[in-house]
Structures are given as C-alpha cells and as structure tokens.
KELUMNU-47476 format. One record per residue (C-alpha): residue number from 1; residue in one letter; x, y, z. Coordinates in steps of 0.5 Angstrom, whole numbers, plus 2048, in hexadecimal, padded with zeros to 3 digits. Layout:
! residues N
seq	type	east	north	up
NUM	A	X	Y	Z
...
This chain:
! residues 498
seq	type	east	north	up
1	X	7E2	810	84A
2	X	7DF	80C	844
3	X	7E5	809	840
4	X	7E5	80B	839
5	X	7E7	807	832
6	X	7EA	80B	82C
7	X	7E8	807	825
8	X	7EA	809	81F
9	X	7E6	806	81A
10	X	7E7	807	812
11	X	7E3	805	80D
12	X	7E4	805	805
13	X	7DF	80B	805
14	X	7E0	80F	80C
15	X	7E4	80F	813
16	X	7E1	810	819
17	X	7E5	811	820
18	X	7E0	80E	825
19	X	7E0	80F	82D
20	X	7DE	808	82F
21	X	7DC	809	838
22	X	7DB	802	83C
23	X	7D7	804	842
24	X	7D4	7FF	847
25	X	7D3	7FA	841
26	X	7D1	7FE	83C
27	X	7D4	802	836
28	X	7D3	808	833
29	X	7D7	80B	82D
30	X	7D8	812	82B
31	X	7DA	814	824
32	X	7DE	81A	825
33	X	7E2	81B	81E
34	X	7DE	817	816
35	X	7E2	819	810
36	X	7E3	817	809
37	X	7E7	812	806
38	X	7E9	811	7FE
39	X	7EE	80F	7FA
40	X	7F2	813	7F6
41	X	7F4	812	7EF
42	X	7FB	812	7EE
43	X	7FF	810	7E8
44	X	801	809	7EB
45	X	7FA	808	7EC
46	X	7F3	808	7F2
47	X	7F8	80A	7F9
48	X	7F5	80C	800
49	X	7F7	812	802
50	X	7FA	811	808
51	X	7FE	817	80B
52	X	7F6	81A	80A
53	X	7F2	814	80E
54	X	7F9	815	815
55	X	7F8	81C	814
56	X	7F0	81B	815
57	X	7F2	815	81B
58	X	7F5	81A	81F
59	X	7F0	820	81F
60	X	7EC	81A	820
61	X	7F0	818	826
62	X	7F0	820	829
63	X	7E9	820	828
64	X	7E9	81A	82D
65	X	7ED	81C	832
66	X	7E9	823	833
67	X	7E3	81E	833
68	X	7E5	81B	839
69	X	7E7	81F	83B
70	X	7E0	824	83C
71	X	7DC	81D	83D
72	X	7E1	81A	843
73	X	7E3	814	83F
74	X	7E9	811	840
75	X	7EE	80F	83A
76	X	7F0	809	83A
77	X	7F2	806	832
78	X	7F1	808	82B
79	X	7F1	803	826
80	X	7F0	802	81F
81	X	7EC	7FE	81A
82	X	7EB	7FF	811
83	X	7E9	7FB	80C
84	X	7EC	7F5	809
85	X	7F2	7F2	805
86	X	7F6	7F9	804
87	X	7FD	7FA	806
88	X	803	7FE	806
89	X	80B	7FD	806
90	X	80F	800	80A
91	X	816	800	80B
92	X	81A	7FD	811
93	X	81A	804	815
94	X	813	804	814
95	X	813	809	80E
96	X	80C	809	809
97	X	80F	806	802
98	X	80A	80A	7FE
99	X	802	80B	7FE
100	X	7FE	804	7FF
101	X	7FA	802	7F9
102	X	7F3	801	7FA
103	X	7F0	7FA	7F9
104	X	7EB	7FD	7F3
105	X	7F2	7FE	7F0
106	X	7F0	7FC	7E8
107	X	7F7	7F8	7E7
108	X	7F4	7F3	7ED
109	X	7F0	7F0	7E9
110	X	7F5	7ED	7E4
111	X	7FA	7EB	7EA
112	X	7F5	7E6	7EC
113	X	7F4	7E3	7E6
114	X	7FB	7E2	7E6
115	X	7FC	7DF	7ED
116	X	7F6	7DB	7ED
117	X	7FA	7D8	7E5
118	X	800	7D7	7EA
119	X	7FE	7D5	7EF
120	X	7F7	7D1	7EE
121	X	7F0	7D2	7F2
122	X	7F1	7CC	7F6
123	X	7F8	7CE	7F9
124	X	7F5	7D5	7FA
125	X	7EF	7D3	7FE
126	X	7F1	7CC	802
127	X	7F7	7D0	804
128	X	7F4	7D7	807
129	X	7ED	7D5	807
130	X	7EC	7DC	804
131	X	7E7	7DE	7FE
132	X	7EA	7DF	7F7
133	X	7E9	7E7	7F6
134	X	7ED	7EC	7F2
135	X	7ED	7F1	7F8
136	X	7F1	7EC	7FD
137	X	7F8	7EF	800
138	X	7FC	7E9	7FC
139	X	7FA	7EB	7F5
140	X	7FB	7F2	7F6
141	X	802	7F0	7F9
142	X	803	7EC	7F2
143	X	801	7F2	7EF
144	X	806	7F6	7F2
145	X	80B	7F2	7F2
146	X	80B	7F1	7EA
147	X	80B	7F8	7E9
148	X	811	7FA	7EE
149	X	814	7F4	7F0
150	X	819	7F8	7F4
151	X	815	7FB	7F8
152	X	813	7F6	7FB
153	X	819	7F2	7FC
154	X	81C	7F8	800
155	X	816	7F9	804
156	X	816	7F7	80B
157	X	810	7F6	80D
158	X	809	7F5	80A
159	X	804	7F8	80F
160	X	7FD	7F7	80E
161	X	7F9	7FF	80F
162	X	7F6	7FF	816
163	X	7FD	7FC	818
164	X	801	801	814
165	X	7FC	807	818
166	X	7FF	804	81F
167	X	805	804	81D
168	X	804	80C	81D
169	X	801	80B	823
170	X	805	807	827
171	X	80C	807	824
172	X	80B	7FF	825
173	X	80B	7FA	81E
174	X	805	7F5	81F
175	X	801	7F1	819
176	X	7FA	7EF	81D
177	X	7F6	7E9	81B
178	X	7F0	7EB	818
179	X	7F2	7EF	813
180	X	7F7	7EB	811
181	X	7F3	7E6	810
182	X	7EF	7EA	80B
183	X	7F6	7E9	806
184	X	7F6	7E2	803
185	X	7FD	7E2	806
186	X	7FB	7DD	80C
187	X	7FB	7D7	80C
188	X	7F3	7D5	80F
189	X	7F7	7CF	813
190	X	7FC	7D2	817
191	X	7FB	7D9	817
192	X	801	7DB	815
193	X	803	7DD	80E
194	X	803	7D9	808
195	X	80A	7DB	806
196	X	80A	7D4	801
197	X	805	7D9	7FD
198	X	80A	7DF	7FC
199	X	80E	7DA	7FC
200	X	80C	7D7	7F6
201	X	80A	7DD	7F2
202	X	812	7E0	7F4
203	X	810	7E4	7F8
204	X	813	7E7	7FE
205	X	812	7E4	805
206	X	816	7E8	80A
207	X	810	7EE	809
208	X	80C	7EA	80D
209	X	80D	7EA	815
210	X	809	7E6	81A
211	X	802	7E7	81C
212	X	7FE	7EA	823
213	X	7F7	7E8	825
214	X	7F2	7EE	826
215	X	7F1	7F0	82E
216	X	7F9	7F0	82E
217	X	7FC	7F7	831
218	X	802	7FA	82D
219	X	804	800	831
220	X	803	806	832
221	X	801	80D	82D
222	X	808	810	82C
223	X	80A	817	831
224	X	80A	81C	82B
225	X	803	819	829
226	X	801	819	830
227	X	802	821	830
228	X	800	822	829
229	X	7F8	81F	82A
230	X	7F8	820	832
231	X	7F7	819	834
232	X	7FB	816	83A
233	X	801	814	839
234	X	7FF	80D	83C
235	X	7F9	80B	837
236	X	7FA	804	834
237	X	7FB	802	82C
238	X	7F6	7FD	82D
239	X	7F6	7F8	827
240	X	7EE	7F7	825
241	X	7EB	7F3	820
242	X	7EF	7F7	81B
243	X	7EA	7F4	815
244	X	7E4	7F8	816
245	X	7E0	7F2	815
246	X	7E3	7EE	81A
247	X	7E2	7F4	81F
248	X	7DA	7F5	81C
249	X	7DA	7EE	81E
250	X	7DC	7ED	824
251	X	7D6	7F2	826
252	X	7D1	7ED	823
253	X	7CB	7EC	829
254	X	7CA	7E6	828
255	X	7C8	7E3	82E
256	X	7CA	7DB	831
257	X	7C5	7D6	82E
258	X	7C4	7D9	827
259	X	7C7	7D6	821
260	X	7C7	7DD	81C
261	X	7CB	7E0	816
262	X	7CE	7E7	815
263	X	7CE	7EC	810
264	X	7D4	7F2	811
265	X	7D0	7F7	80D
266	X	7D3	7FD	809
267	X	7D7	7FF	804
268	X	7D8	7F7	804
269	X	7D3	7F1	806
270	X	7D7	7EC	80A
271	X	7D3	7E6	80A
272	X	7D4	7E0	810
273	X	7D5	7DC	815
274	X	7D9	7DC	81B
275	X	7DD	7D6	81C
276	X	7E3	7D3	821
277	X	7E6	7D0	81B
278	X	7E7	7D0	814
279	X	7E4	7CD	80F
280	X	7E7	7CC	808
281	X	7E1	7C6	806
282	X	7E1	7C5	7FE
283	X	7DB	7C8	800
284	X	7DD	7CE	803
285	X	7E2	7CF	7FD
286	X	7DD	7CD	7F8
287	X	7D9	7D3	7FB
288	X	7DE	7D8	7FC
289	X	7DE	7DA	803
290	X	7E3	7DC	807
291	X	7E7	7DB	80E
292	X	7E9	7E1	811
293	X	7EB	7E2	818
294	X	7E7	7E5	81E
295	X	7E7	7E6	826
296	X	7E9	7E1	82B
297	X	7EB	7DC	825
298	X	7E5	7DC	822
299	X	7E5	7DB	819
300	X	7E0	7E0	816
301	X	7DD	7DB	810
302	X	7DA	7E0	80B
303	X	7D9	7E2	804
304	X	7DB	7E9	801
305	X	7D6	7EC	7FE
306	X	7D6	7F4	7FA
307	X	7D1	7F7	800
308	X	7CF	7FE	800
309	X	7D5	800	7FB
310	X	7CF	800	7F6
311	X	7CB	804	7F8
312	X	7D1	809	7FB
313	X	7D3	808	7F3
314	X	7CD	809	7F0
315	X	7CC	80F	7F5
316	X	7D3	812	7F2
317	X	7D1	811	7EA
318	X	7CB	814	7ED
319	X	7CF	81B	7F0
320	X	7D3	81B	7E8
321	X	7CC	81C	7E5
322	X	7CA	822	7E9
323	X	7C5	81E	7EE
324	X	7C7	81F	7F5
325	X	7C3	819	7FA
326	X	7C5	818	801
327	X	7C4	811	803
328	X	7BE	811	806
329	X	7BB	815	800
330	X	7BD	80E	7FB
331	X	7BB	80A	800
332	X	7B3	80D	800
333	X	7B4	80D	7F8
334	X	7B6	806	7F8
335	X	7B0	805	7FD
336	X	7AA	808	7F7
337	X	7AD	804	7F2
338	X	7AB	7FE	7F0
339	X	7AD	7F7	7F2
340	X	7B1	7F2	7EE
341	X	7B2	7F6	7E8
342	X	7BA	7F4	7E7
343	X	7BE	7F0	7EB
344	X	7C5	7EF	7EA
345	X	7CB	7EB	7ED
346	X	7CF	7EF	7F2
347	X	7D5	7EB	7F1
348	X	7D5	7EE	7E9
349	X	7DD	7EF	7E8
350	X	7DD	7F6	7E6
351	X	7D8	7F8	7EB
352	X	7DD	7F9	7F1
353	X	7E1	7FE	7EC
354	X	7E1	805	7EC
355	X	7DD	809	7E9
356	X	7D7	808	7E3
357	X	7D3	804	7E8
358	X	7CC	807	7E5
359	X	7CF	805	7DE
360	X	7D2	7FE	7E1
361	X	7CA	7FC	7E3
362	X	7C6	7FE	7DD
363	X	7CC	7FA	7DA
364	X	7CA	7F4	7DD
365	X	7C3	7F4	7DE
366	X	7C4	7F5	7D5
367	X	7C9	7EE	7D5
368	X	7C3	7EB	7DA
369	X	7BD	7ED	7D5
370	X	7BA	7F1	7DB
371	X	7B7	7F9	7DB
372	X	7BC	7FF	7DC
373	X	7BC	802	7E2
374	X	7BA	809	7E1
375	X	7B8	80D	7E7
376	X	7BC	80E	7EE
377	X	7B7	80A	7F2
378	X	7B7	803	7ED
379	X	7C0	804	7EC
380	X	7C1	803	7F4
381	X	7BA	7FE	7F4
382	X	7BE	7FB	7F0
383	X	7C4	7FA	7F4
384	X	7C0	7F8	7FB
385	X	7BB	7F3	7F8
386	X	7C2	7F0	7F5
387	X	7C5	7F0	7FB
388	X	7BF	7ED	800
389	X	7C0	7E8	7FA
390	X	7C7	7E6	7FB
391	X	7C7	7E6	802
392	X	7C2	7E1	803
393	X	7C6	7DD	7FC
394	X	7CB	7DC	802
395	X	7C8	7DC	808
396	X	7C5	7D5	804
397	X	7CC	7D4	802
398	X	7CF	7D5	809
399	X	7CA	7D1	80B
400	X	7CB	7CB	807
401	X	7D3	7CB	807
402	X	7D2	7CB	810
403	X	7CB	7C7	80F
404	X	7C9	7CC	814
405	X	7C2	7CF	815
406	X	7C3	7D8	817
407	X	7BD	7DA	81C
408	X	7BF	7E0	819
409	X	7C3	7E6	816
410	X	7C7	7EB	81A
411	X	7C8	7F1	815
412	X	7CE	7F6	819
413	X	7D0	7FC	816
414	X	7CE	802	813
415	X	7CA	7FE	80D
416	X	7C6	7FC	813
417	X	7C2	803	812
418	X	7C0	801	80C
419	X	7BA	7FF	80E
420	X	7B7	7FD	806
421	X	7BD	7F9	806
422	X	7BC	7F5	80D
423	X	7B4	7F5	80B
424	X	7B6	7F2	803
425	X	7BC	7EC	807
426	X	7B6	7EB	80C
427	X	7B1	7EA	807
428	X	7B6	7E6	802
429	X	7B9	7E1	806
430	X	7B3	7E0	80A
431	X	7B7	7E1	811
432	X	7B6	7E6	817
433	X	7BC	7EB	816
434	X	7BE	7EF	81C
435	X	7C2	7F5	81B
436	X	7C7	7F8	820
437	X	7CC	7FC	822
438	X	7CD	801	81C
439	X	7D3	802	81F
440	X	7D5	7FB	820
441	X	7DC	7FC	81D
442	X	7DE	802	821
443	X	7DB	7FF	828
444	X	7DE	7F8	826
445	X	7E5	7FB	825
446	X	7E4	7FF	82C
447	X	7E1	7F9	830
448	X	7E7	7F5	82E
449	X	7EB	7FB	830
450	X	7E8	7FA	837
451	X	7E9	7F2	836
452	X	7F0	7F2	836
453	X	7F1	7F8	83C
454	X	7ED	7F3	841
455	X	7E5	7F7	841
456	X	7E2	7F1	83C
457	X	7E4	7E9	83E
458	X	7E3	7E6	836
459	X	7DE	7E7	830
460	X	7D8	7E4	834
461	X	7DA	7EA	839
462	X	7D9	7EE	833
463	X	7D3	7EC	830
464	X	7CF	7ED	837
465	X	7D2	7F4	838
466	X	7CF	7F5	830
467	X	7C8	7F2	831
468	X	7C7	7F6	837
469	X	7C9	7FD	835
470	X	7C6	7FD	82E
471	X	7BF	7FD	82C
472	X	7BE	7F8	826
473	X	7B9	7F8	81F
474	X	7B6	7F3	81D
475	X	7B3	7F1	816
476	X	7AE	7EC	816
477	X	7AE	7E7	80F
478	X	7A7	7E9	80A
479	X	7A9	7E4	804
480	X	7A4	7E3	7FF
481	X	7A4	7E0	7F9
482	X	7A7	7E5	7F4
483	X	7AD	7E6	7F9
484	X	7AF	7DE	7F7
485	X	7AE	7DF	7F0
486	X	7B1	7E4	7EF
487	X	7B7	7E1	7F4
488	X	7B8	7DB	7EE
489	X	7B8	7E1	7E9
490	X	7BE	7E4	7EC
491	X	7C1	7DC	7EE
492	X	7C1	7DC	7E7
493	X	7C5	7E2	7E6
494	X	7CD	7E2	7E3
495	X	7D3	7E5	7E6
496	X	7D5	7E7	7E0
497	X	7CF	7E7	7DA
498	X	7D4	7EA	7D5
C-alpha cells in the first residue's frame, strides 16, 4: 500500500489540505479540500480568523481519510506550512490569548520606525541577518507590547501559526526553524533567539522557547482528533518546513552542476539563492537580502518582494467597481495591451496595504509623470512587467552580493502559471526561466514529511524524486532593445515619489 503525506498548506489568499502519495520514487499529490482565507476586521485591528481556518483544517483532514481510504493509501503524517512572521500568544496551559494580527496590520508601520530609531539597522541586520520590513514578527510584537503590555507579560508562549496548528494537532508544544526564522527575533549566527534584542526594547524574553529543525516528528494527532476526522490513531505530526517558502523550496528541481536562483512565486515573490551559510556582507546589508532557514542546514538568501498581491489587489479593486474577471481573463487582457506603457516599484510602501490598489498605481504613475492606467488589461500589465523588472534588478543584485553567475531561474508556486509573467522575467533578465511544481509548497512540505519518517535520505533525495515526477516549463529569453531601455526607465523609479 502507497503511504500517504497530509499537508496543510496556508496562504494569505486560500488554504488547501493536500494528499501527497510516494510511490517507487515518484509523488503524486491530490488536493482533496481548497478554501478561502481572509482577515477579519475588528476594532483592535486586521486579525486571522483562526477558529474558522481549524474548522476548514479538520474537514479537510476528514476529506483525507476518506480519500485514502477509497484510493488504498496508507496515512502516515499530516503537517502544516503558512505564510511568515505572524504569531500568537498562549498561556501556560496552551489557551489562544486572543486572534493574532495580521502582518498587514497598519499599526505595524510605526512600531518599526520606532525599533529601528532604538535599535539601529546596523545592529538589526548584522544580528538577524534579516530584511528590514514592517511585516516582521519583531515589530508586530513591539506593537502589541506597546498597546497591552500585560498581555504579553502574562503569556507563556509565543507560537508562530503552523506551530500553534500542531499544537491542535498533536497536544505537543513546538517552534520549528523556518518559521521562525522569518521573525527577526533570530540571532543569523547561532540560530537561537536574539533575546539581547527584546531585551533592549524591555521587552519579555521568557515567551520565547527553543527551536526544532524541520523533518523532525513531534508525536502523534490527539485520540478524540483521531475519532473526529478518521484518521489512524498512529498518524505522526511531522514538523515540515512550516514557512511556505521554505517548504516551495525545498521542492525546486534543480539538478547537481548547475548554479541557479528561484523565485517562490505568489501572493509574494521570494527571490534568491540557496546557500550553506549566512552572508551578512555590508553588501548584503546595503541590498537588503535576508537569511532565512531552510532544509538540511541550508540558508535561503533572498529578497522579499510584493508578487502576485498586486495583481490579486487589483482584481479586488476591480470586483468593487462591478467588473468581475477571473485570473486568466486579466491575464489575456493584460496580454492585448501595449507594453511598457507605466512601470512602477513594487516595493512603493503603500502598495503592500489593503484596499485602493487601482487608485494607489495611478497615484504613483501621476508622481512619476507616466500615463494613468485606464483599462484592466494596462492596470495588471502594469503590475507584470514591474515585477519581471524587479526581478532581474535582484537577480543583478544577488548576483553582485555572491559574485556568482545563475544559469537559470526556477519559478515554483502557483505564480509559475502565469505564463506572461514567466515569459516577461525570461525576457527581461535575459536568462532561461524553468517553472515548476506549481504545487511546490505542498509537495515540498509532504517530502519532508516523507524525509523525517525514513522514505527520503535528504534534499538531494528529494529534488530527484521531484524532477522525475513533474513535467517542467521552460521559457527561453527574446530581449531586444526596448526591453533594456525600458529596464533603465524602471532602474530610475523612486520607492517613494511622494
């Protein structure tokens, strides 16, 4: 019997239950429960309404028994992967201390100004090895230590979200690597937490407990979950790579021999290399990149960048003025329109905010004396063409701060669908860009799931397993002339025009 791998995988957009089979080195996947993810707006601010996501994680988890059941698969794990940096609070007896905020959360902004005042960048980054970004845990935590210190203070621990959703799982307390690695509460160096930091910012250390590598089993899914969903009572909580991007990673097929750089792609663009240890260069610091735990001791090296929530915004701006497209529709439109007609920078501060995102381009395209957007095809060509554009930016970039040269790009992730967007990157950064799995991150988060209970050796292991069972695009560059003249119009764009 085929032995099955339950991911959970959540994103800031949707959630997905996915049944991940190993069978004679090849995997197969089925997704057997999708359903919508949103903030809920209450008067403490943007929250994640978490009670609804367990509700939808155990019909998904019932959907997967019965699944295996009809197919003859064998149930052997479940684990879960989520976006970055977002947290709860627990007490000592594991009770949730309120809805966790989101990292769009608008008081987020001016805690970090006021960390980074404190603290310095320089402290900041050479001790956590992290990009300086308002959406980090140690900033949010700021936040909500400022505005109820005692809550924090009488808290027992601070769980990152996939830890706190095994904890429902399983009854055991755990703080995986990779997400917590997201935080900037880590000190780059050691691993362990950079508690001199919240120290310095008279902040409470004793929230902070000690961190388990991904691959690592936790125990089993607690008696009365077992009855509720179906599943064996012996299915393992398996720690995955609980940050999605460390679990889309670790499914890049990238073969031995070839030097190449990924793009996690989808409602962020993670942009980077995979290297064995941190590099916290002045370069690296004057570029921002950041140093984020992978699989096997691996450093993922990469850049945050806005992704596919500009287009996803724009669709919703979109839906409120009565024009309903799907994806695909956007894409085609964008297609028809005429290139390079308004560019931006997709790391324009007030573009990673809910809401107005069709009012916050033509903002910007006014402040940079370029054409308003006017159609729906020329708002997301927009957004596309501006993405290509910053990725080659820090390709060139990553390539300056490791003086390395790629081969290539491997674009994992559900963006990887977008073929316009793959074509644009190909053509902009002048490189071959190979797309594939789609469904990296739930395939990644099973393989390691199927890693730590002894059916994969180690990455390497896992990335053959991935390259012979997927059918790979491959988007060859076509640059011309207008393509780098129009590169160094966009090199010339401000962050922040205003």
């Amino acid at each position: 019997m085929s032995k099955a791998f339950i991911a959970v995988d959540l994103g800031a957009e949707s959630g997905r239950v996915i049944v991940v089979t190993l069978d004679q080195g090849q995997v197969e996947f089925s997704e057997v429960h999708r359903f919508p993810n949103s903030v809920i707006h209450l008067p403490t601010g943007l929250h994640w309404n978490l009670p609804e996501l367990w509700r939808e994680i155990v019909a998904g988890l019932e959907r997967a028994a019965d699944w295996c059941a009809q197919q003859s698969r064998q149930p052997v794990s479940v684990g879960v992967d989520t976006w970055g940096v977002d947290w709860a609070l627990v007490s000592a007896d594991g009770e949730l201390c309120g809805l966790p905020h989101t990292y769009r959360d608008a008081r987020n902004p001016a805690a970090f100004e006021q960390v980074v005042q404190q603290l310095g960048a320089d402290r900041l980054y050479q001790t956590t090895g992290i990009q300086l970004m308002h959406i980090n845990s140690l900033y949010s935590l700021y936040a909500q230590f400022a505005a109820d210190p005692v809550l924090v203070q009488q808290s027992a621990r601070l769980m990152f979200i996939p830890d706190l959703l095994h904890y429902w799982l399983s009854g055991q307390f755990s703080c995986e690597h990779t997400i917590a690695s997201t935080s900037q509460m880590l000190n780059v160096h050691t691993g362990e937490w950079a508690k001199d930091l919240l120290e310095a910012l008279k902040m409470p250390t004793h929230i902070c407990h000690d961190v388990t590598p991904p691959a690592t089993r936790i125990g089993t899914i607690l008696p009365g979950l077992a009855e509720q969903t179906g599943l064996p009572a012996t299915v393992q909580v398996v720690l995955p790579p609980s940050h999605d991007t460390a679990a889309a990673v670790a499914s890049v097929p990238a073969g031995p021999g070839s030097d190449w750089a990924y793009i996690s792609s989808g409602t962020w663009s993670l942009l980077g290399a995979e290297l064995t240890d941190p590099c916290v260069s002045e370069a690296a610091q004057a570029a921002m990149f950041t140093n984020e735990v992978g699989i096997d001791g691996t450093i993922r090296f990469l850049k945050n960048i806005a992704g596919l929530w500009l287009v996803q915004q724009c669709r919703a701006g979109l839906v409120e003025g009565g024009q309903e497209f799907s994806y695909a529709e956007l894409t085609e439109a964008a297609r028809q329109s005429p290139p390079f007609r308004t560019l931006l920078n997709p790391q324009h501060a007030p573009l990673s905010l809910t809401g107005g995102m069709l009012e916050k381009i033509n903002q910007y395209a006014i402040a940079t004396g370029q054409p308003e957007c006017e159609t729906p095809g020329q708002y997301i060509r927009c957004c596309l063409e501006s993405l290509a554009m910053a990725y080659h930016q820090n390709v060139e970039s990553l390539e300056s701060v490791l003086d390395r040269q790629f081969d290539c790009i491997h674009v994992v992730g559900g963006g990887g669908r977008n073929s316009l967007l793959n074509q644009l990157t190909a053509d902009v950064a002048g490189k071959t860009v190979v797309v594939g799995p789609f469904e990296a991150t739930a395939v990644g988060n099973g393989l390691v799931q199927a890693m730590a209970c002894g059916e994969i050796a180690n990455l390497a292991d896992l990335r053959s397993v991935v390259r012979n069972s997927f059918e790979l695009e491959t988007y060859h560059p076509n640059p011309n002339d207008s393509i780098q003249a129009n590169y160094q119009r966009y090199c010339q764009l401000p962050v922040d025009p205003c």
